[in-house]
C-alpha positions as CSV (number, residue, x, y, z in Angstrom):
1,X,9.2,2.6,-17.8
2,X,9.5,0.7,-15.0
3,X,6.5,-0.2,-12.0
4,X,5.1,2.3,-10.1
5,X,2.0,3.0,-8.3
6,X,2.0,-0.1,-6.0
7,X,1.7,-0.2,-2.2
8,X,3.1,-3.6,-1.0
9,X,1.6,-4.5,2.5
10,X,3.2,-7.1,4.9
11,X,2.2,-8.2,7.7
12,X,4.5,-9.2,10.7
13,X,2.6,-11.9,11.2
14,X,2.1,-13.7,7.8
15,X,4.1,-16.6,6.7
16,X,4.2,-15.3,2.9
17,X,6.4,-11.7,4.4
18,X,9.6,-13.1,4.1
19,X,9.4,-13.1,0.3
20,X,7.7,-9.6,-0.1
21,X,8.9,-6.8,-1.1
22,X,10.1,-5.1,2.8
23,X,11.6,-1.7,1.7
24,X,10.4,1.1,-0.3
25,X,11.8,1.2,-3.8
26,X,10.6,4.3,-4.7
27,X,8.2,7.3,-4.2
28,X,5.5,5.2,-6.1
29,X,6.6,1.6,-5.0
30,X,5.9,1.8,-1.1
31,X,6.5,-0.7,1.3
32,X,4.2,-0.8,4.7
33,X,4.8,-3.3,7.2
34,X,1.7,-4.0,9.6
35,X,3.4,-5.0,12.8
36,X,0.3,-6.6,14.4
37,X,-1.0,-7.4,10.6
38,X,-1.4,-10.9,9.2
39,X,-2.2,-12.2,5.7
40,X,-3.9,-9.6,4.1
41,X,-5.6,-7.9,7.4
42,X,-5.5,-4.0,6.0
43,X,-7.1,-5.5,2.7
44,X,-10.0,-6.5,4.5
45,X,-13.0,-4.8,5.2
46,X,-12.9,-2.6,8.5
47,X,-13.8,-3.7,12.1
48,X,-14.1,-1.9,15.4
49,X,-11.5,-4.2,16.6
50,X,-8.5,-3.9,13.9
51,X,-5.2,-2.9,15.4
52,X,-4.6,0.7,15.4
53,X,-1.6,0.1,13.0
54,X,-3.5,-1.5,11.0
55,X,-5.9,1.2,10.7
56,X,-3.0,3.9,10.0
57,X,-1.4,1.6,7.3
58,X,-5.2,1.8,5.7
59,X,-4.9,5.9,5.5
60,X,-1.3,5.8,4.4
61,X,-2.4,3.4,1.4
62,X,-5.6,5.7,0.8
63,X,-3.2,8.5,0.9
64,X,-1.0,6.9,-1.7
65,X,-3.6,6.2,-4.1
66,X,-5.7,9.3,-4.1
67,X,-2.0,10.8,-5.0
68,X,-1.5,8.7,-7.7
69,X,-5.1,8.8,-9.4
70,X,-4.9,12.7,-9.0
71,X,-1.6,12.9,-10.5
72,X,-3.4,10.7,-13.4
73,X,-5.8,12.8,-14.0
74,X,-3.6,15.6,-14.7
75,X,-1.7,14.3,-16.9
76,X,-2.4,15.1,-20.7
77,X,-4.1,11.9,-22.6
78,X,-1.1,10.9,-24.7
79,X,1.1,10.7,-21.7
80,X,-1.8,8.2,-20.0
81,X,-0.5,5.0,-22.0
């Protein structure tokens, strides 16, 4: 099969965004941008101070992946890979 399970974060602000991957391609291959994100802000750890976006694009990723491990766990082992 082909990816899935994969959040790809930009931020607005980082250099490296124009070659990420901008639009969702899929239900389990998300695209966020962080409008007042730069390189790798929502992958650090959490400060009083972080944008509010970037705060929301944390719980929409957290969302994502509790999803996806949940759905893992239900599946039956052979389908697990």
């Amino acid at each position: 099969g082909g990816a899935s399970s994969i959040v790809f974060s930009n931020g607005r602000l980082d250099p490296w965004m124009a070659g990420g991957v901008l639009k969702s391609v899929s239900d389990s291959v998300i695209a966020l941008i962080v409008e007042e994100g730069a390189h790798h802000l929502d992958l650090m750890f959490s400060h009083p101070d972080d944008p509010d976006q970037v705060k929301q694009v944390r719980a929409t990723e957290r969302e994502h992946i509790r999803r996806w491990v949940a759905q893992a766990q239900h599946k039956p082992q052979q389908e697990r890979g």
